[in-house]
N, C-alpha and C positions, 0 to 999 in steps of 0.2 A: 466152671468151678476152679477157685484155688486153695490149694493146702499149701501153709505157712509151718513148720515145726518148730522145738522149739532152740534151745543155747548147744546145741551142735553144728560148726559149720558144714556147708556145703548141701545138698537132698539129700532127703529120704522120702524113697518116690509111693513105698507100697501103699499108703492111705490113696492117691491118686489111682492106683493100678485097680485096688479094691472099688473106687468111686467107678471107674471108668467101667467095671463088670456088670456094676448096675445101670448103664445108658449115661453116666453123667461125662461130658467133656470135660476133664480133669489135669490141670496144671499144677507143676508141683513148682516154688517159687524157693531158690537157696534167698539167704538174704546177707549173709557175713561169709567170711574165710574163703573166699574163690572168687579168680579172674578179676574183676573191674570191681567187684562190692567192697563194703569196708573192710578193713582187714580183722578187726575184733569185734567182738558180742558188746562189747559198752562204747563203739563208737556210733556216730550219729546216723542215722538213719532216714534217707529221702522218700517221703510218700510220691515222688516224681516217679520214681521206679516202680513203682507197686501198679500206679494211676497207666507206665503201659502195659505193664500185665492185663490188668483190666481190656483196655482198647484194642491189644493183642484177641483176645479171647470176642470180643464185641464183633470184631471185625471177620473172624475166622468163619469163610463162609459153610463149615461143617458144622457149625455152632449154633443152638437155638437160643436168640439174644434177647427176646422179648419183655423174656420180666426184669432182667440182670442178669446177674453175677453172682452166685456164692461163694462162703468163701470158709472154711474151715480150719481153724487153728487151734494150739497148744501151746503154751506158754507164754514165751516173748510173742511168737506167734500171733498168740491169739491179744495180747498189747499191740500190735503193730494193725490186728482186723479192726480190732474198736476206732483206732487212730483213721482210718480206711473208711471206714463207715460215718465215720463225723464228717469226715472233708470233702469224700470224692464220688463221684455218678457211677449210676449204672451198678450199684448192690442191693441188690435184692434181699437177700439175707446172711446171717451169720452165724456159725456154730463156733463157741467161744471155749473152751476148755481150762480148765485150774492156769491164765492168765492174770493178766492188771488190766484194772481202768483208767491209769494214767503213766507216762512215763516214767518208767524204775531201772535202773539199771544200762543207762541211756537215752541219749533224746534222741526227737525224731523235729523233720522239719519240714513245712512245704510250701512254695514260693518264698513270704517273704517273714512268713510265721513258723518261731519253734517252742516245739514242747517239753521245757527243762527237766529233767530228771528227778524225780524226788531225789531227797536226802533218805543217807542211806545212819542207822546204829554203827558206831565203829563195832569189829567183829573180828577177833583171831581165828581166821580158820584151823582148824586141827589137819594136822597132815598123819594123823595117826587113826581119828575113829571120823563114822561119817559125819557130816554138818546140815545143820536144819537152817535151810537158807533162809526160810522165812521169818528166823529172828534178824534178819539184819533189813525187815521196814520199818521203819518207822511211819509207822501209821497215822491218820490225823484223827481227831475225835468222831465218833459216829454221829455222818453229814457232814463232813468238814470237806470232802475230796472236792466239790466244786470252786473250793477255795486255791486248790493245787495250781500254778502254773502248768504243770503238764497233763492237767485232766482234760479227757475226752467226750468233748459233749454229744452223748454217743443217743443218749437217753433221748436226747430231742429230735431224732431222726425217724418222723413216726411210717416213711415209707420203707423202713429197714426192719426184716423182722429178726426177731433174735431168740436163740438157745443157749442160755446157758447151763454149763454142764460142771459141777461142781464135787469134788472128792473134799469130802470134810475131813480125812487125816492127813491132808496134804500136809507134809512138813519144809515143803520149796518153796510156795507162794501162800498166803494168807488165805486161802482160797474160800473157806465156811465164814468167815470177817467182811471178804469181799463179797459174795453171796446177797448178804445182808443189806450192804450198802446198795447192791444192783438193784434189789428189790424194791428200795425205799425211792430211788433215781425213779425208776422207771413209771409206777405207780403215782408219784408226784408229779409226773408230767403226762400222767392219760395214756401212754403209749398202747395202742389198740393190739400190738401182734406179738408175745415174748412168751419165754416157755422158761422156766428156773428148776433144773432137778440137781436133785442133793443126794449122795450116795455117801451113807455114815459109813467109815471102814475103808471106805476106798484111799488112794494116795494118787498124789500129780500126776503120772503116767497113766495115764487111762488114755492106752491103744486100740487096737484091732482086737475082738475075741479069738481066744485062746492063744494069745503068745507068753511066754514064761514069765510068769511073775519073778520081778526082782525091785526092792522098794532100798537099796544103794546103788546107786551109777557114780561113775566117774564123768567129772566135768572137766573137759580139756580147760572152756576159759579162765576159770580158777583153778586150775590142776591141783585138784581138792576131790576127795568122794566124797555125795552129798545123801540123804538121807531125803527120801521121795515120798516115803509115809507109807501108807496101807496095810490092811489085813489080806492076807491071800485069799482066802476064799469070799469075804465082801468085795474086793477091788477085780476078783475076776469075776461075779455076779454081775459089776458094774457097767465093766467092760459088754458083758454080753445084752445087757440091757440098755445100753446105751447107745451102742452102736445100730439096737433097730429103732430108736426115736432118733438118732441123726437122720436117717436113713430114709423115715415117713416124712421127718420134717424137711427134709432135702424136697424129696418130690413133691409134696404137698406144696411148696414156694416156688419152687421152679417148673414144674412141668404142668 
């Protein structure tokens, strides 16, 4: 198993700690801000790296490698799993979280292919009230993202099974817009294995159940506080309902 989080550098390990309670071998993956990785959240991103996390885990002889690999993310995160899941062996399935299906907010690249970043809405951040980061996509028309240079042909990998997990007040990422588009990808291409839940009220951050609802965080890479969406008590229903279909769905693909 690997947890990806999401526009904070360095880990945060406790989604692994919790995976690893229930039998899952659980790696948590930094991807920016530390040691040898890029230095910022909008610089380019190597699926080389990711691809030895993977072989790391394959190889680890305390690890049951049979079916794959899962792989659990949030945000960029969960942009960086789809990316993951289009290119490279050995994944099994994916738990996808209020992320993109294409490159936003950076590219990613691997060998001799990169996936250009969408264009972004110019946007004056407020340094005074929170920011709804998800007005600054510019979105293409509904069915247009196979069009995108940085789309991830995610849809077409029918040995990968997928869950997606969707807060429709997310005010970070487009996330009830992209929902939609995931639905219509996947269905157009027969894909035999995907799960699509939708939680009205919820917001981006859809963690672990029962940690503190708070729907403003501050964002070091825009040193900006952003505005994450949700209702308190739908987004913590969410949480606790969500986290037992990760959970079934984890074992059910992998064990």
């Amino acid at each position: 198993m690997i947890t990806l989080f999401g526009g904070v550098p360095g880990l945060r390990e406790y989604k692994s700690a919790l995976l690893a309670s229930h039998g899952f071998a659980s790696l948590t993956l930094a991807y920016y801000g530390v040691g040898h990785l890029p230095k910022n959240f909008t610089d380019t991103h190597d699926l080389s790296y990711f691809e030895n996390a993977i072989e790391f885990l394959m190889n680890h002889p305390s690890v049951y490698k049979s079916p794959g690999i899962g792989i659990v993310a949030l945000c960029k995160g969960a942009q960086i799993a789809l990316a993951m899941a289009s290119e490279l062996k050995n994944i099994r399935c994916v738990v996808w979280i209020n992320g993109g299906i294409s490159a936003i907010m950076g590219s990613l690249k691997y060998g001799d292919r990169t996936w250009a970043e969408a264009e972004t809405k110019p946007y004056n951040f407020s340094h005074t009230q929170p920011n709804a980061l998800a007005d600054v996509f510019a979105l293409p028309k509904p069915g247009g993202f196979t069009t995108l240079p940085g789309f991830f042909a995610f849809h077409e990998k029918h040995d990968v099974a997928y869950q997606f997990i969707i807060g429709e007040d997310d005010k970070c990422v487009p996330a009830a817009f992209l929902g939609n588009e995931i639905e219509d990808l996947l269905r157009s291409e027969g894909h035999p294995d995907y799960e699509i839940i939708r939680y009205p009220g919820a917001g981006h951050l859809l963690s672990m159940p029962y940690t503190p609802f708070a729907n403003v965080f501050y964002q070091k890479p825009f040193n900006v506080f952003l505005n994450f969406g949700g209702e308190i008590v739908a987004h913590s229903k969410a949480e606790e309902d969500s986290w037992r279909r990760q959970l079934r769905f984890l074992k059910e693909k992998l064990i």
